[in-house]
C-alpha positions as CSV (number, residue, x, y, z in Angstrom):
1,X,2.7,-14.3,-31.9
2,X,2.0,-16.6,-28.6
3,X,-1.1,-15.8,-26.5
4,X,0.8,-13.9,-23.9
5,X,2.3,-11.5,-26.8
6,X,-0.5,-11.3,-28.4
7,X,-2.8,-9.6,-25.2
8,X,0.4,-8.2,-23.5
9,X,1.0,-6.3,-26.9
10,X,-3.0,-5.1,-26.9
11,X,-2.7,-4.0,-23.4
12,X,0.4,-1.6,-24.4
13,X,-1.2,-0.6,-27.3
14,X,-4.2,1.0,-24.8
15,X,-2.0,1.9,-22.0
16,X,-2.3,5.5,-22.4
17,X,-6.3,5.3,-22.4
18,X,-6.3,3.0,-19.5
19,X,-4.4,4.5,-16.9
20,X,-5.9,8.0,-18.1
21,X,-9.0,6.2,-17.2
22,X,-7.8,5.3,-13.8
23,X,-6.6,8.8,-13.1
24,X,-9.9,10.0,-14.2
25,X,-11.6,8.1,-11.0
26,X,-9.3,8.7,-9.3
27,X,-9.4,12.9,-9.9
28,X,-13.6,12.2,-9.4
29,X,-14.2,9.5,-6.4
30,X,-17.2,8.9,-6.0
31,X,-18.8,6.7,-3.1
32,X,-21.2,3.3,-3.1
33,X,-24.0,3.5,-5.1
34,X,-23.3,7.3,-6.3
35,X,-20.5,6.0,-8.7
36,X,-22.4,7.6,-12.1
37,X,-19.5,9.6,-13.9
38,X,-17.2,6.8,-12.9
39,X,-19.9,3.9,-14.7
40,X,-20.2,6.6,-17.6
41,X,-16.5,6.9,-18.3
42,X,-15.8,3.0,-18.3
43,X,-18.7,2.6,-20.7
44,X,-17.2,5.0,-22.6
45,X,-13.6,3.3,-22.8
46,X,-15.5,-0.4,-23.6
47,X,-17.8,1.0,-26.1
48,X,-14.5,3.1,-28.1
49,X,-13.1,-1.0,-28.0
50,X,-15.9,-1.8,-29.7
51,X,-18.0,-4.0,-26.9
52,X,-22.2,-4.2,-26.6
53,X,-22.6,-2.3,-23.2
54,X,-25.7,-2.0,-21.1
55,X,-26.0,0.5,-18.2
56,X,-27.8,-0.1,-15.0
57,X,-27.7,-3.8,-14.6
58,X,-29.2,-5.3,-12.2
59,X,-31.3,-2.8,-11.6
60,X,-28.2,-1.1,-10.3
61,X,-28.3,2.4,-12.1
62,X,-24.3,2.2,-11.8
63,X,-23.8,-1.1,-13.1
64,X,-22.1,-1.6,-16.6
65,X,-21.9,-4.7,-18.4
66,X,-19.5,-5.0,-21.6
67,X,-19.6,-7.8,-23.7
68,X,-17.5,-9.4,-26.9
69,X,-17.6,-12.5,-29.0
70,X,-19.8,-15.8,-28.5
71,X,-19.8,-19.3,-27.3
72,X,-20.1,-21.1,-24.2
73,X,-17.1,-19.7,-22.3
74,X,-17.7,-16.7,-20.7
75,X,-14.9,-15.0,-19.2
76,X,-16.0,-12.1,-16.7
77,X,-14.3,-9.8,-15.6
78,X,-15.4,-7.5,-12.6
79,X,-14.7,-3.9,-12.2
80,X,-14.7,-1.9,-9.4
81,X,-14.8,2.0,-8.9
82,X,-16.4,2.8,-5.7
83,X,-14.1,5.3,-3.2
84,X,-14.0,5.5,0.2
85,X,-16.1,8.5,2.2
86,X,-13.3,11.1,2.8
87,X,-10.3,9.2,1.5
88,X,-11.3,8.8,-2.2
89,X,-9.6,5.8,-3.5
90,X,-7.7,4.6,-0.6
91,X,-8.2,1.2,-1.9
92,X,-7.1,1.8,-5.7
93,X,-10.6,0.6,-7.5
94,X,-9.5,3.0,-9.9
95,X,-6.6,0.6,-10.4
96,X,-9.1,-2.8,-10.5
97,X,-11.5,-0.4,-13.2
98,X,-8.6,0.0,-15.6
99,X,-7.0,-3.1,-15.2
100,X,-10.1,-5.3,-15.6
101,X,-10.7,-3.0,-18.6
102,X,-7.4,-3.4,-19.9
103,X,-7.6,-6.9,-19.9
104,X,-11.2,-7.4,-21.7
105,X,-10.0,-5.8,-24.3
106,X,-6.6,-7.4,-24.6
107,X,-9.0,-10.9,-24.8
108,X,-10.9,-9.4,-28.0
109,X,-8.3,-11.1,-30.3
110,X,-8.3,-14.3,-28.4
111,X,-11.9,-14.4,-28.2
112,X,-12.4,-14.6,-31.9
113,X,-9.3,-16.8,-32.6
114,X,-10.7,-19.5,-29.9
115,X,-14.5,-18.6,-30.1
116,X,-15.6,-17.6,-25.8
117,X,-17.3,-14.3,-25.0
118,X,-15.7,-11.9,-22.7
119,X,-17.8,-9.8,-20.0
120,X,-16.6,-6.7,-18.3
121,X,-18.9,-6.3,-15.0
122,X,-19.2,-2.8,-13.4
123,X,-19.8,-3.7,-10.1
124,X,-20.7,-0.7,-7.9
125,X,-20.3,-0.2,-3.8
126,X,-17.5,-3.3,-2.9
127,X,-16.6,-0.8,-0.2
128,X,-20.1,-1.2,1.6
129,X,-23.9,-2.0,0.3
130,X,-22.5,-5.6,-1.8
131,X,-23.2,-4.8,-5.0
132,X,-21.7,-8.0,-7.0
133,X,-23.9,-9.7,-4.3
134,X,-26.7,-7.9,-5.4
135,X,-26.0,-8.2,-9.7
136,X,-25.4,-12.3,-8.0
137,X,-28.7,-12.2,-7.2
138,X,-30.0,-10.7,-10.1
139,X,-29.2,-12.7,-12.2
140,X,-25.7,-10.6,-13.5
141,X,-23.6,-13.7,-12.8
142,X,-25.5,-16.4,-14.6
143,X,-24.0,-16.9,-18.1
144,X,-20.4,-15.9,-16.5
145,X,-18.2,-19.8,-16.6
146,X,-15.7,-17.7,-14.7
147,X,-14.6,-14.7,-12.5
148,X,-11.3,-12.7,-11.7
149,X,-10.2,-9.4,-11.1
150,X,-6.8,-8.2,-9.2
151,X,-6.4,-5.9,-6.3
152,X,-4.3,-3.4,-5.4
153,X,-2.3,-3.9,-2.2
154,X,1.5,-2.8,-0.2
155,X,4.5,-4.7,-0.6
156,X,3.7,-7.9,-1.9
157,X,2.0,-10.1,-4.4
158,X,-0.3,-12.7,-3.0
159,X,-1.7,-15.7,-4.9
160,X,-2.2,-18.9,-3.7
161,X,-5.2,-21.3,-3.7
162,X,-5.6,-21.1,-0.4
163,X,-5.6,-17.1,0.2
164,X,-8.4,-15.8,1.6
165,X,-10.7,-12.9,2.7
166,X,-12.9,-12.5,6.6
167,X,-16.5,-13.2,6.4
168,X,-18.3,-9.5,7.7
169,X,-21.5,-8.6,8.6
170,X,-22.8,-4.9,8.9
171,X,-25.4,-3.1,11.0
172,X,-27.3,0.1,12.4
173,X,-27.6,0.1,16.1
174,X,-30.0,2.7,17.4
175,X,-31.4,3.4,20.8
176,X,-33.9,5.2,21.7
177,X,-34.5,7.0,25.2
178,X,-35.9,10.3,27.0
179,X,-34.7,13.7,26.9
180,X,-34.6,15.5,29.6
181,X,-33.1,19.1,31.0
182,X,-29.7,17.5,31.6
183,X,-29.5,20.2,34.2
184,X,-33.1,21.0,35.8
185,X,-34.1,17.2,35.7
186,X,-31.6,15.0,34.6
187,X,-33.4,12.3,36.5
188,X,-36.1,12.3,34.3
189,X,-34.0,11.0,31.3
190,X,-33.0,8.0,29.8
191,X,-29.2,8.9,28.2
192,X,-29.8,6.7,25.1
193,X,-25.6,8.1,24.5
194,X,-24.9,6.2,27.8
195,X,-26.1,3.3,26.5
196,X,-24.0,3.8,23.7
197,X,-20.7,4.0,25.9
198,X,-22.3,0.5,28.2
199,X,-21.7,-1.3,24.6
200,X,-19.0,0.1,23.4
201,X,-17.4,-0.4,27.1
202,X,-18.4,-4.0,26.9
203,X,-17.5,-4.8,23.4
204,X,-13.9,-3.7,24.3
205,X,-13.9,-6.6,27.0
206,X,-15.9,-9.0,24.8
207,X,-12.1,-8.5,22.3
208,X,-10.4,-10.0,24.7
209,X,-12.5,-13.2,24.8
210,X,-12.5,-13.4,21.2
211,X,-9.6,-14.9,18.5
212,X,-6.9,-12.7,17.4
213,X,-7.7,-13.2,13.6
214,X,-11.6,-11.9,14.5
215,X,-12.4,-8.1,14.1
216,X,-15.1,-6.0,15.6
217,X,-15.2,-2.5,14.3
218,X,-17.5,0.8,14.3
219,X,-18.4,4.0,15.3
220,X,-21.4,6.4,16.5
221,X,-22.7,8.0,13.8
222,X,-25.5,10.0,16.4
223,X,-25.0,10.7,19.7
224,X,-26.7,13.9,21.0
225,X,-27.7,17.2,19.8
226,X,-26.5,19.9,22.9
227,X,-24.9,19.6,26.0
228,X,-28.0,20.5,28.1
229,X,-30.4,17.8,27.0
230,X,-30.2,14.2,27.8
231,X,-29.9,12.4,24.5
232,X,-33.0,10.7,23.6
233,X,-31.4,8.5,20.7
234,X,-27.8,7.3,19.3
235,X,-27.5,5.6,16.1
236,X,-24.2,3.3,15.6
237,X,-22.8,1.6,12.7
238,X,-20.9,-2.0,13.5
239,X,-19.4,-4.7,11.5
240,X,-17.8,-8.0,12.2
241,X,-15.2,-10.2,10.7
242,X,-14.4,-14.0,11.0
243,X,-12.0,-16.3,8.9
244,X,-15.1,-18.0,8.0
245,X,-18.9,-17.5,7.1
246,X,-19.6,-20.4,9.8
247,X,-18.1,-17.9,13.1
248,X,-20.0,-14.9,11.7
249,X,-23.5,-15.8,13.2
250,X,-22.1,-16.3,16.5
251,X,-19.7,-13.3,16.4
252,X,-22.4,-10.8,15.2
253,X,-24.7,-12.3,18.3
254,X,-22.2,-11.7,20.9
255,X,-21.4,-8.3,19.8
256,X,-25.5,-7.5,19.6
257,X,-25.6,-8.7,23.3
258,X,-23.4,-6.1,24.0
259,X,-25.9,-3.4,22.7
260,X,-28.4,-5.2,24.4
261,X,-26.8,-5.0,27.9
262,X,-26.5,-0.7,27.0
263,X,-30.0,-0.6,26.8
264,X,-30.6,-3.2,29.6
265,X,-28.1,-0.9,31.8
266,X,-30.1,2.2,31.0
267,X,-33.7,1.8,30.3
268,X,-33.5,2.6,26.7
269,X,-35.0,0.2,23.8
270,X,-32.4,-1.3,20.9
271,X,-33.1,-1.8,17.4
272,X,-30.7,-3.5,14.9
273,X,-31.2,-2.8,11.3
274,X,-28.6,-5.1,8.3
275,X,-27.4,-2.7,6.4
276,X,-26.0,-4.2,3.4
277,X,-25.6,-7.9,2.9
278,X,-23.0,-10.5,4.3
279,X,-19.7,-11.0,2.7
280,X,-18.8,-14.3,2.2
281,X,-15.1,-15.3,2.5
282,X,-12.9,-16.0,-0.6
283,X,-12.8,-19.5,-2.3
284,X,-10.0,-18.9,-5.1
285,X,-10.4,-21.1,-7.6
286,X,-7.3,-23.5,-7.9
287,X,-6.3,-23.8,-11.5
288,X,-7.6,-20.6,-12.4
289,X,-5.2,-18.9,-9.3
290,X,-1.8,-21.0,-10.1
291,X,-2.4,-20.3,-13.8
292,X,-2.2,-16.3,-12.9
293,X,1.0,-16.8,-10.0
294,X,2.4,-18.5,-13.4
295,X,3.1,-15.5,-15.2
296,X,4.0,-13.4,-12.4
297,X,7.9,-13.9,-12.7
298,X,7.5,-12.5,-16.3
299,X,6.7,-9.3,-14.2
300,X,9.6,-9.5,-11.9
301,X,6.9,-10.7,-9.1
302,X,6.7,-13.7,-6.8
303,X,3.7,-14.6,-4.8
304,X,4.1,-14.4,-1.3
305,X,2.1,-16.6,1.3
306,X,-0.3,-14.8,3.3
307,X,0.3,-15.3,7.3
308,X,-2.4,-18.1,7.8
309,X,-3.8,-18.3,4.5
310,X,-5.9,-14.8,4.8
311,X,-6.3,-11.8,5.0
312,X,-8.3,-9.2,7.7
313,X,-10.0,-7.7,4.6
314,X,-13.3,-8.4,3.2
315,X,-14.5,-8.3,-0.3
316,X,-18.4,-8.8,-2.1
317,X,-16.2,-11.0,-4.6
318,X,-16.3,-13.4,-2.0
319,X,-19.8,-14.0,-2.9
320,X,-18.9,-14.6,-6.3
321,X,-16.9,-17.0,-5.6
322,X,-19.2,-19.1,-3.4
323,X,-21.1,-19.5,-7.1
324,X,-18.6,-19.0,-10.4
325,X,-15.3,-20.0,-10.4
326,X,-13.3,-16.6,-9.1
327,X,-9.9,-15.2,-8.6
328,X,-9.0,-12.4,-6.1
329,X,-5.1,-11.9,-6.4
330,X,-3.2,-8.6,-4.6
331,X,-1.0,-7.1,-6.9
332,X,1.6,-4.8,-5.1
333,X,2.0,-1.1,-5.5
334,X,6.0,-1.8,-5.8
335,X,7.8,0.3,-3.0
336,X,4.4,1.5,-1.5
337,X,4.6,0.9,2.3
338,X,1.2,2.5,2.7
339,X,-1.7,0.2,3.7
340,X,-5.2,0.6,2.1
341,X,-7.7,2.9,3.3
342,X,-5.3,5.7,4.1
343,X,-4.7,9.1,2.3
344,X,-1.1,7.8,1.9
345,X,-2.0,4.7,-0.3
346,X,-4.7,6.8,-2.6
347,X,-1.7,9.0,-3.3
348,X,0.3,6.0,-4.8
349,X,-2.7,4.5,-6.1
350,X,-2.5,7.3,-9.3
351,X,1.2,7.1,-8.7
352,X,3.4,5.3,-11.0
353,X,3.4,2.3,-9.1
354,X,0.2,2.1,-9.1
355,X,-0.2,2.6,-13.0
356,X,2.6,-0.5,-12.9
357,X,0.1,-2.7,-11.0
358,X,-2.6,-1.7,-13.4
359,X,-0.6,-2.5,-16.7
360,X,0.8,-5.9,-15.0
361,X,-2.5,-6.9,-13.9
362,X,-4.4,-5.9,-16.8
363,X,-2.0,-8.5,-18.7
364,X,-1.7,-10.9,-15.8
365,X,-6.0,-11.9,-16.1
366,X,-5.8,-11.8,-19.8
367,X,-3.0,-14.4,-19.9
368,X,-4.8,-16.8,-17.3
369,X,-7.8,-16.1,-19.5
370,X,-6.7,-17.3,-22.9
371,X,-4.5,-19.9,-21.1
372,X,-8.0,-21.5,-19.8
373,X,-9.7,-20.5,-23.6
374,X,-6.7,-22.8,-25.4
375,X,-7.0,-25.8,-22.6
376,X,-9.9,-27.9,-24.3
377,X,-9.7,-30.3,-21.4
378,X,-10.1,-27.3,-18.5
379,X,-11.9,-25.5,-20.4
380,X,-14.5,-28.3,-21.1
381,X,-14.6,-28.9,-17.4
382,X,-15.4,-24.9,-16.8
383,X,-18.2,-25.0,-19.3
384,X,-19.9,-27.9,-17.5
385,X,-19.6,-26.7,-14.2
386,X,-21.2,-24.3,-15.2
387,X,-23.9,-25.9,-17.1
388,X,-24.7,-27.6,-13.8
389,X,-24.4,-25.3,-11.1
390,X,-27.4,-23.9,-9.7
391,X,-28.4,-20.1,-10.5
392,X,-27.3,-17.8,-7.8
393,X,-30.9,-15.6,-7.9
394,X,-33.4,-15.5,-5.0
């Protein structure tokens, strides 16, 4: 049997537990940091394949980890499960769970025939809070030599070298003002809701001075409690997107003098509060991503260039990537039209296509992983990489 037959062959023989764990999450989505049943059934599915697991890594009560085999190759492989607030899995991490499970296992063989150690990494809330920059910090990452996982996504396969992910930054905005009778006195207020609409007013201009391939997003999660008081505080939530981690700082600064003017305008105070942290934009690795658009025609897939090299999305693997070796390919929901983040696409994504994507990527990581396992040369140059890199914890 050749390495591809040999993991494609285990990842059939598992199909059936595989995508019944991705219909499982996606019957029971559950949001960032909240994602218990959805760690406890993955742990499940790696221990039945016979892997050490450990729950709450990280000090992340729904982190997993999932380990087989020794030596000083460690192939990781990152799972996400998270679901969108209202949506459920609008973004398919049911899809990324089982396929990044599928293809751990398929490596078991492989890892015994060529001596590495595979890791499957639960890695909660990718959709907000950063959790695989938090299990980075940690300490989660340190003996991984390398990291992939595939994502779901419309149309088209996309795997280049030079594909990449926005840099975004998140935050609370809240003002605080007066109430007042917005009737009796109204003069005797300070409308901590106008301020709100100031920003939001000026933000809207501020777009037009800013690059088309920049985003500036959010929404006010407070805003008043009756009609006939003056609101005395509004809470907003905002994030910001560049191309790059270098135009986030000034982005995020601009849009914050926005809020500022709001409460300039109106006499209430501002207060800005991170709520999660930074997501870095993606670095695919080069080998590592060429090696996995390789196989795709095996699938009937080509990889198609992204418009610019990137994408308007944002992913906590991107933070990875800044310190192992990592691949982020999209693999398409074939015939989907749908886009992410809609109840459209989380239809498909426990849809046939999307149990396609699942089976194809599961396969897909494990052949670039044994392919990097049977290089001696490559994967000598892996292992001291990442003998010498520093250690992501701070």
């Amino acid at each position: 049997m050749s390495l591809a037959t040999d993991t494609d062959a285990a990842v059939d023989e598992w199909q059936a537990r595989l995508i019944g764990l991705s219909h499982s999450l996606h019957a029971e989505p559950e949001v960032a940091f909240a994602e218990h049943e959805s760690a406890a059934k993955l742990a499940a599915l790696m221990t039945e394949a016979g892997f050490e697991v450990t729950k709450g890594v990280a000090d992340l009560p729904t982190a997993v980890s999932a380990s087989y085999g020794e030596g000083e190759l460690t192939i990781g492989l990152c799972a996400e499960y998270d679901a969108l607030p209202g949506i459920g899995h609008g973004c398919g991490h049911n899809i990324i769970c089982a396929a990044s499970a599928g293809a751990a296992i398929a490596l078991r063989a492989a890892a015994g025939r060529y001596g590495f150690r595979v890791v499957l990494l639960g890695t909660p809330a990718e959709e907000s809070g950063g959790g695989k920059q938090l299990m980075l910090e940690r300490g989660a990452f340190d003996d991984v030599t390398v990291a992939m996982m595939a994502h779901p996504g419309p149309g088209a396969d996309t795997a280049g070298p030079g594909d990449s992910t926005q840099a975004c930054t998140r935050f609370e905005v809240t003002f605080e003002g007066r109430p007042a009778h917005a009737a009796g006195a109204p003069w005797d207020g300070v409308n901590a809701a106008d301020a709100a609409v100031i920003a939001q007013v000026a933000i809207g201009l501020l777009r037009q001075q800013t690059p088309s391939n920049y985003r500036i997003a959010g929404f006010v999660r407070s805003g008043g409690e009756k009609t006939n008081i003056i609101p005395e505080r509004s809470v907003l939530e905002y994030e910001v997107r560049t191309p790059g981690t270098g135009q986030l700082d000034l982005l995020r600064r601009r849009v914050q003098a926005c809020f500022q003017a709001g409460a300039l305008a109106t006499g209430a105070t501002v207060e800005f509060r991170r709520t999660e942290p930074d997501y870095l934009d993606l670095r695919n690795d080069g080998w590592l991503i060429e090696t996995y658009a390789s196989h795709l025609p095996t699938f009937g897939r080509t990889a198609v260039p992204l418009p610019g090299g990137i994408t308007t999305a944002s992913t906590d693997m991107g933070n990875v990537s800044h310190v192992v070796p990592s691949i982020h390919p999209m693999i398409a929901l074939r015939g989907v039209t749908a886009v992410p983040h809609t109840h459209e696409f989380a239809a498909h994504a426990a849809g046939p296509a999307g149990d396609e994507a699942l089976l194809h990527a599961a396969k897909l990581l494990a052949r670039t992983a044994t392919g990097l396992a049977a290089d001696p040369e490559r994967r000598a140059a892996y292992v001291a990489g990442h003998r010498n890199r520093p250690r992501a914890r701070t």
